[in-house]
C-alpha positions as CSV (number, residue, x, y, z in Angstrom):
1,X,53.2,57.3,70.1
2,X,49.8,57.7,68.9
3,X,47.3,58.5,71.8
4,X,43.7,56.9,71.1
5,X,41.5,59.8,72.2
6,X,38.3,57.3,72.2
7,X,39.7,55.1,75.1
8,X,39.2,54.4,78.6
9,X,36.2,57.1,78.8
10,X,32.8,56.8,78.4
11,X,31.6,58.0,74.5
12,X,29.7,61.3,74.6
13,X,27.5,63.2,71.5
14,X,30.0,65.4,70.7
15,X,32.3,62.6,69.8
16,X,29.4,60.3,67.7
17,X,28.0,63.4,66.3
18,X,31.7,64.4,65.0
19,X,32.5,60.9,64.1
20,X,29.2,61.2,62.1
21,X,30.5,63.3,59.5
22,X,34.5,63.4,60.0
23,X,35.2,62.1,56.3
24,X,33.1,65.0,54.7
25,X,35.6,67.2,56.8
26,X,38.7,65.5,56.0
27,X,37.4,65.6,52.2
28,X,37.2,69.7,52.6
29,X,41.0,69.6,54.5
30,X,42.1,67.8,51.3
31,X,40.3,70.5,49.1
32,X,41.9,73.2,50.9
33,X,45.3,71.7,50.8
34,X,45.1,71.2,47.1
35,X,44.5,74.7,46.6
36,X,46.6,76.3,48.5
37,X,46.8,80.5,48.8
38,X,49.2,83.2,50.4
39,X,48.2,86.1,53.0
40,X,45.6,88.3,51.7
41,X,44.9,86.3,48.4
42,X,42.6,83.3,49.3
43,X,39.7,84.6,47.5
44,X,38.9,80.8,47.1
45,X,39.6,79.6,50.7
46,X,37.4,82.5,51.8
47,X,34.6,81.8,49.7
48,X,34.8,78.0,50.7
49,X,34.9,78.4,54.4
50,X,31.9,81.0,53.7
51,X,29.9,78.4,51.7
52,X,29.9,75.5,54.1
53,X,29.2,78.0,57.5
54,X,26.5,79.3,55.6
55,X,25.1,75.8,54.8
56,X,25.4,74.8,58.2
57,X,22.8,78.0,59.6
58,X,25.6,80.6,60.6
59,X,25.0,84.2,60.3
60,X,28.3,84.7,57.8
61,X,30.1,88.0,57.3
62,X,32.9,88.1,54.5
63,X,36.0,90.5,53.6
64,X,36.5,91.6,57.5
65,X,40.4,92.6,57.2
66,X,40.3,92.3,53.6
67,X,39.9,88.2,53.3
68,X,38.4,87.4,56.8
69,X,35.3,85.6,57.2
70,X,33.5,85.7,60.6
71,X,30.3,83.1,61.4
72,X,28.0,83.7,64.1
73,X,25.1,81.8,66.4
74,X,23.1,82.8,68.8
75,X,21.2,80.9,71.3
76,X,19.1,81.4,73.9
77,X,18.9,84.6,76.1
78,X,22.5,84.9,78.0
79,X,24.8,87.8,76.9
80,X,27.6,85.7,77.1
81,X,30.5,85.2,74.0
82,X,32.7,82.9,72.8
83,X,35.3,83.4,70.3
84,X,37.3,80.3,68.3
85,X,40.1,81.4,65.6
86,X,41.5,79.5,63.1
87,X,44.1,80.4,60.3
88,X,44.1,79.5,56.5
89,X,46.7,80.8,54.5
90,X,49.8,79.5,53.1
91,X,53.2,79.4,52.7
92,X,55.5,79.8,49.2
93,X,56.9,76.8,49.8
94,X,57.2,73.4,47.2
95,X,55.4,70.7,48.6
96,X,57.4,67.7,48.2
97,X,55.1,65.4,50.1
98,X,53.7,63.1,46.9
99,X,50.3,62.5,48.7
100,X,47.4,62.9,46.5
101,X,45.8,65.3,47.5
102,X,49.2,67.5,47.3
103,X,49.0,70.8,46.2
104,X,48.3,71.9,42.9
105,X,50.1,75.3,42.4
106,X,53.5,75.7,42.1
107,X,55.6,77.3,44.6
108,X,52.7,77.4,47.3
109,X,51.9,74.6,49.9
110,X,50.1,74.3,53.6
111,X,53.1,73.2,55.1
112,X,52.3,74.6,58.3
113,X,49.0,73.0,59.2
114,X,46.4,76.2,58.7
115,X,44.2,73.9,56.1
116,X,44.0,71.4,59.4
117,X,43.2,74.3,61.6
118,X,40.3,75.5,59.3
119,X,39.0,71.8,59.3
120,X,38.9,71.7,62.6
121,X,37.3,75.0,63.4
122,X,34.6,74.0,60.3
123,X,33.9,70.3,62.5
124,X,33.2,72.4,65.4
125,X,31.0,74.4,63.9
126,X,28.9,71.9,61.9
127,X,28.3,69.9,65.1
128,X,27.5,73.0,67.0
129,X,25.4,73.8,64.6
130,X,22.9,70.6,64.3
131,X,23.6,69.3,68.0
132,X,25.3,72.0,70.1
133,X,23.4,73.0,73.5
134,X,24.7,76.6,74.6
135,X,23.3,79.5,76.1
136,X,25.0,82.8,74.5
137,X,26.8,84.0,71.1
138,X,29.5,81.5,69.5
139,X,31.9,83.8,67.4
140,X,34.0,81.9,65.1
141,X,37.0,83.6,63.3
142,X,38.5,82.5,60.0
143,X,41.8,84.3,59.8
144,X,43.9,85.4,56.8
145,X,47.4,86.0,56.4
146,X,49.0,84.8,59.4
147,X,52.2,83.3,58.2
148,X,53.2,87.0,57.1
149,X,51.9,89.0,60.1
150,X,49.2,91.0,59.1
151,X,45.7,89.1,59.1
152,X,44.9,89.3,62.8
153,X,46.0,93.1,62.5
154,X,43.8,93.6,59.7
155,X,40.6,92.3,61.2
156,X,41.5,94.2,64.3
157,X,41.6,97.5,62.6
158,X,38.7,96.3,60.5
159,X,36.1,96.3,64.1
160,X,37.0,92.9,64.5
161,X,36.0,93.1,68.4
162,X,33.7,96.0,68.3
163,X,31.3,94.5,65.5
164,X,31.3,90.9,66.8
165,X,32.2,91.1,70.6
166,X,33.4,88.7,72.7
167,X,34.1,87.8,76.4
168,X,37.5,85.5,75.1
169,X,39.2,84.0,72.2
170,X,40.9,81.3,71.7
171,X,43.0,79.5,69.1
172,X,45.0,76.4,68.7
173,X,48.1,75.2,66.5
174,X,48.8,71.4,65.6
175,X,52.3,70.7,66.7
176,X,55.1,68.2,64.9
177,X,56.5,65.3,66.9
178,X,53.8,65.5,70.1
179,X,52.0,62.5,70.6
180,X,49.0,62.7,68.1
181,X,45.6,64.2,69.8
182,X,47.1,65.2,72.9
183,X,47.0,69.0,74.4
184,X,49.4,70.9,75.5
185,X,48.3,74.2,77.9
186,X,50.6,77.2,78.7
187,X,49.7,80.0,80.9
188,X,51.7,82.9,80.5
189,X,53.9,83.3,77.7
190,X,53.7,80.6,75.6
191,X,55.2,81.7,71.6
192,X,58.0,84.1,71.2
193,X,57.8,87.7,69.9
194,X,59.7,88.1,66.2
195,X,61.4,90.8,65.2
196,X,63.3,91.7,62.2
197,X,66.8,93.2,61.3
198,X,68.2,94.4,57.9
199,X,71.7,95.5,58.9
200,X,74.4,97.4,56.2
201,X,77.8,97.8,56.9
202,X,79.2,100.5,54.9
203,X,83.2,100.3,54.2
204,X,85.6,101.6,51.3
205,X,86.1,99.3,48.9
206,X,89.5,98.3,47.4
207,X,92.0,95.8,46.1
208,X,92.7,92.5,48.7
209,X,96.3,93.0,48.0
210,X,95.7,96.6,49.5
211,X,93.5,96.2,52.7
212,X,95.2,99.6,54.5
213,X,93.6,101.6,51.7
214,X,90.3,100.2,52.3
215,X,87.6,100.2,55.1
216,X,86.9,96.3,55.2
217,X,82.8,96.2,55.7
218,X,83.4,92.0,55.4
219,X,86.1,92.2,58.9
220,X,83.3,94.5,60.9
221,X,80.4,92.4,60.2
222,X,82.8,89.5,61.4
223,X,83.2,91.3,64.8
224,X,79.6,92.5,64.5
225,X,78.4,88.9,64.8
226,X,80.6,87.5,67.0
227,X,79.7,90.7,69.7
228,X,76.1,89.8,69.1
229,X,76.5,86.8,71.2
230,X,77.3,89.2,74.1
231,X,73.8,90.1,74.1
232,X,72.0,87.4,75.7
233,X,75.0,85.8,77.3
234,X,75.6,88.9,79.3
235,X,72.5,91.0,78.9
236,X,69.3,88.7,79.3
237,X,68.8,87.1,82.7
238,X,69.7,83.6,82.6
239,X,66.5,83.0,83.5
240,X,64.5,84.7,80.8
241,X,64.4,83.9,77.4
242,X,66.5,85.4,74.2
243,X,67.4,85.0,70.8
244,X,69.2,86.4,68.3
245,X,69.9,85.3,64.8
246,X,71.9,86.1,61.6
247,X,70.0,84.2,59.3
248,X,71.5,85.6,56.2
249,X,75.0,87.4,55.1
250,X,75.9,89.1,51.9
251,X,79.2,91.0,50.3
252,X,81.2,90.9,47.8
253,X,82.1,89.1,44.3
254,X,85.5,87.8,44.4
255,X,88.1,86.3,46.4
256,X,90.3,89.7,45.7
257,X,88.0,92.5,46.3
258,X,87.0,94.1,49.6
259,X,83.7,95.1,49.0
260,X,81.7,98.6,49.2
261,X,79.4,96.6,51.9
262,X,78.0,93.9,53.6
263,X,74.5,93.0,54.4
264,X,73.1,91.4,57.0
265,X,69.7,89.8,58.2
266,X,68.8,88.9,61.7
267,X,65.5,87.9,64.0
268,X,65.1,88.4,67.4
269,X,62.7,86.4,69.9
270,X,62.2,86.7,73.5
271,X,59.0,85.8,75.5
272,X,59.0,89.2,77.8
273,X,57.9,92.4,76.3
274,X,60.5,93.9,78.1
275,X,63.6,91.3,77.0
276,X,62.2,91.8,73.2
277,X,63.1,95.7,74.0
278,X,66.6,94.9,75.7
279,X,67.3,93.3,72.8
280,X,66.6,95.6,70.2
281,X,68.2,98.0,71.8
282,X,71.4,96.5,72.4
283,X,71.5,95.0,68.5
284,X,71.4,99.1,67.7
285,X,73.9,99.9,69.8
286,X,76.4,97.3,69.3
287,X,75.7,97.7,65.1
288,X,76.5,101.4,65.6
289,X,79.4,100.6,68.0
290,X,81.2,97.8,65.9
291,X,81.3,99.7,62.7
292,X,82.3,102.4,64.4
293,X,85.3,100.8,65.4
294,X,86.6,99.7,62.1
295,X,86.3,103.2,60.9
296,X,82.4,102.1,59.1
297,X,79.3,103.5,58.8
298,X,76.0,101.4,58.9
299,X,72.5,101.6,58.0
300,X,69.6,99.6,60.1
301,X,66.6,99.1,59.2
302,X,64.6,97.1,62.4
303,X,61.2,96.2,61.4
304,X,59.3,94.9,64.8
305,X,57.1,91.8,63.7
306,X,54.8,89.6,66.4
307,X,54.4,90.4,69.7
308,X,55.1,87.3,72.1
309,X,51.6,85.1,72.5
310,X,50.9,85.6,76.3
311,X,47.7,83.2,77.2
312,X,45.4,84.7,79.9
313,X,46.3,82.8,83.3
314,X,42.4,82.5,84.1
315,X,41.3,81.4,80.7
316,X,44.0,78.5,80.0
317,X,43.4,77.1,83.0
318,X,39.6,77.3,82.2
319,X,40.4,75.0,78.6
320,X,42.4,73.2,80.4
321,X,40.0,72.3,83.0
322,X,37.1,71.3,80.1
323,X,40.1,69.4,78.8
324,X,40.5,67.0,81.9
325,X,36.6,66.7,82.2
326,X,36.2,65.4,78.8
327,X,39.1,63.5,77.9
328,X,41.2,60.7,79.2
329,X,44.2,61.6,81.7
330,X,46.7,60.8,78.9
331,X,45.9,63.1,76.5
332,X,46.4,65.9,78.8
333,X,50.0,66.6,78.7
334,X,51.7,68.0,81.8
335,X,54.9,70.4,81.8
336,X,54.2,71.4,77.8
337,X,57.0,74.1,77.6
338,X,56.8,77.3,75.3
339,X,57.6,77.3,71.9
340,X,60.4,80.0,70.7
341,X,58.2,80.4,67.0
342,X,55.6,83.0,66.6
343,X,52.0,83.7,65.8
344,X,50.4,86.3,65.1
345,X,47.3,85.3,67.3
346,X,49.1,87.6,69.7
347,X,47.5,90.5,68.4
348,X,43.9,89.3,69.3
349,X,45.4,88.2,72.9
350,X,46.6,91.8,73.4
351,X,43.0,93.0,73.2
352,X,40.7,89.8,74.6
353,X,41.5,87.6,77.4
354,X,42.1,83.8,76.2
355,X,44.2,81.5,75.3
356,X,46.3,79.5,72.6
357,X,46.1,75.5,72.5
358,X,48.6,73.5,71.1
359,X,47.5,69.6,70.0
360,X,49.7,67.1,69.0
361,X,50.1,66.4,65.0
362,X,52.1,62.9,66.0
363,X,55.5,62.0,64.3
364,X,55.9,64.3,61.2
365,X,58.5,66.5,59.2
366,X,58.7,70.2,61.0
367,X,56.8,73.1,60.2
368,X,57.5,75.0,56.9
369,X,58.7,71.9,55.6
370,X,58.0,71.4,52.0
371,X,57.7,67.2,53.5
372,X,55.0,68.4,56.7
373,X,52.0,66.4,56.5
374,X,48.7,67.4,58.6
375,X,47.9,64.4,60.4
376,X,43.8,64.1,59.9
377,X,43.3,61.8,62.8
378,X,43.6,64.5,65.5
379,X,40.7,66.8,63.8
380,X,38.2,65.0,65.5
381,X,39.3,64.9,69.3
382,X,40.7,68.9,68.4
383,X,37.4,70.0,67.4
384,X,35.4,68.3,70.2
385,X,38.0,70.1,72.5
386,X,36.2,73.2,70.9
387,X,32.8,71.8,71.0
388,X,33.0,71.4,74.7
389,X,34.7,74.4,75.6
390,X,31.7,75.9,73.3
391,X,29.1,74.1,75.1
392,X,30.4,74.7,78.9
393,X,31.9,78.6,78.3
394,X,28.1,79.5,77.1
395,X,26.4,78.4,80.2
396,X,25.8,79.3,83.8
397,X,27.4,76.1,85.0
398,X,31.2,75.9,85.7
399,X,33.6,73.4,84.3
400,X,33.2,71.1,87.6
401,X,28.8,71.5,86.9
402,X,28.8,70.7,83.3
403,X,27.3,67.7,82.8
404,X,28.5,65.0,80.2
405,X,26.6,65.5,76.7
């Protein structure tokens, strides 16, 4: 289902003025995705992103967090400020998509979108920049490393919110199999926290034809993974959300060998800060207890990752609000449940009110796929949803007062 975002509503600037000069930004989304670059080494999708908010009047400030680039414009006399985010690293991933504009270096692809996000984000700001009527500071953040965790940290501890202020932030992520240019809104939690476990199960090793002279590491990690089912069956409330998973297993080298050890990887997600606790507790426990049990020792090494992505009550319904003004009823999707990944836009959430969008990318492969495609027809309606929220956040009227531009 593709939604047309242009129909049943009357045509405003922000939509001709976008529409204007969409195939220069779709040109610059194929650049990007040809040239793909990991967290904390897109020296060229830095200096790009730079180049083109610089050419379109922004005050630019480069390296924030190590490869963060952060635009600003100021209008008028009001003190209020607006924050927009956007992502642009990628993954190590293939790219088996054949499109021509595929990417060009081995091993590394945008498979999750973050070259559409930056397109988007760049839209907005162009028509901002030549057409936008605001009252107040726009703040627009170009984010690095987010697939591995550490680019919204980096800024943070870098002054992001003490050098360039602002009253809220928001963000938005393109979603796979949602009906292309709708919106999705989610107050409250809304992306899962991700944690990590590296797990070793110490034994004794020995001969298979000899198990009683051995301490089998291969039986306890059995029972170890079985028992971790027990903790959100019988630990999390039914109601709240959990999950644990043993994503990889390793021991051994032959059929006839009971190994020294076994070692296993797990993540854990939950959308409460205290479940994501609960949780890594009771993995501790029940690693210490199993092994235990079969006369093992083990080693855990738990390595907390993203915290869950809570959008600000107050704020989503504020986006979502601009969202109803300025687009048809359609688009606007009702009951948009959480999603169990993670992002690290959590971070900035933790220290600014706001909130995270999702929009629909139509039918496509999943995320992290080396076969995801961006779809290009949803950067237009995506960054006009910024462009108003822009254009109605920095003034004195409220969503209900803003008239149509």
């Amino acid at each position: 289902m593709n939604i047309q975002v242009c129909g049943g509503h009357r045509e405003d600037a922000a939509e001709r003025g976008i529409r204007a000069f969409i195939h220069e930004i779709i040109a610059l989304r194929h650049d990007l995705h040809r040239h793909p670059e990991l967290g904390f080494m897109e020296t060229r999708t830095a200096a790009v992103i730079a180049r083109f908010l610089l050419s379109y009047g922004y005050t630019v400030h480069e390296g924030i967090g190590g490869m963060g680039v952060v635009a600003t414009l100021c209008r008028g006399k009001s003190t209020r400020r607006l924050g927009l985010r956007a992502d642009f690293d990628a993954l190590p991933i293939d790219e088996q998509t054949a499109l021509p504009f595929a990417s060009s270096r081995a091993g590394v692809m945008h498979a999750c979108g973050h070259d559409g996000h930056t397109a988007v984000l760049l839209a907005a700001a162009r028509y901002l920049a030549e057409s936008g009527e605001f009252d107040g500071t726009l703040t627009l953040i170009f984010q690095p490393a987010e697939e591995i965790g550490a680019g919204a940290k980096a800024m943070i501890r870098d002054g992001l919110f003490e050098r360039f202020p602002v009253d809220a932030v928001f963000g938005l992520h393109k979603w796979p199999n949602v009906p292309a240019g709708a919106f999705g809104f989610i107050e409250g939690p809304a992306m899962a926290s991700v944690d990590k476990a590296l797990i070793r199960i110490i034994g004794k090793g020995g001969h298979g034809a000899q198990p009683h002279e051995a301490v089998d590491p291969v039986l306890a990690s059995a029972s170890f993974i079985s028992a971790l089912q027990s903790i959100v069956s019988r630990n999390i409330d039914p109601l709240d959300m959990g999950v644990v998973t043993v994503g990889s297993i390793h021991g051994g080298t032959a059929s006839n060998i009971i190994p020294e050890s076994v070692e296993l990887q797990l993540t854990l997600r939950a959308f409460q800060p205290d479940v994501r606790k609960k949780l890594e507790r009771r993995l501790i426990e029940l690693a210490r207890a199993q092994a235990a049990g079969f006369g093992a020792e083990v080693e855990i090494d738990f390595r907390q990752g993203f915290p869950p992505v809570i959008n600000n009550a107050a704020q989503t319904s504020y986006v979502r609000e601009i969202a109803r003004r300025f687009f048809p009823k359609e688009t606007i999707l009702e009951g948009f449940r959480p999603r169990t990944a993670s992002e690290d836009f959590a971070y900035m959430l933790e220290k600014r009110p706001g909130s995270y969008v999702f929009v629909g990318n139509g039918e496509s492969a999943p995320l992290h796929s080396p076969r995801y495609r961006f779809n290009d027809d949803i950067i237009a309606p995506a960054a006009r949803l910024w462009v108003k929220l822009a254009e109605t956040y920095l003034s004195s009227l409220s969503t209900e007062e803003a008239p149509l531009r």
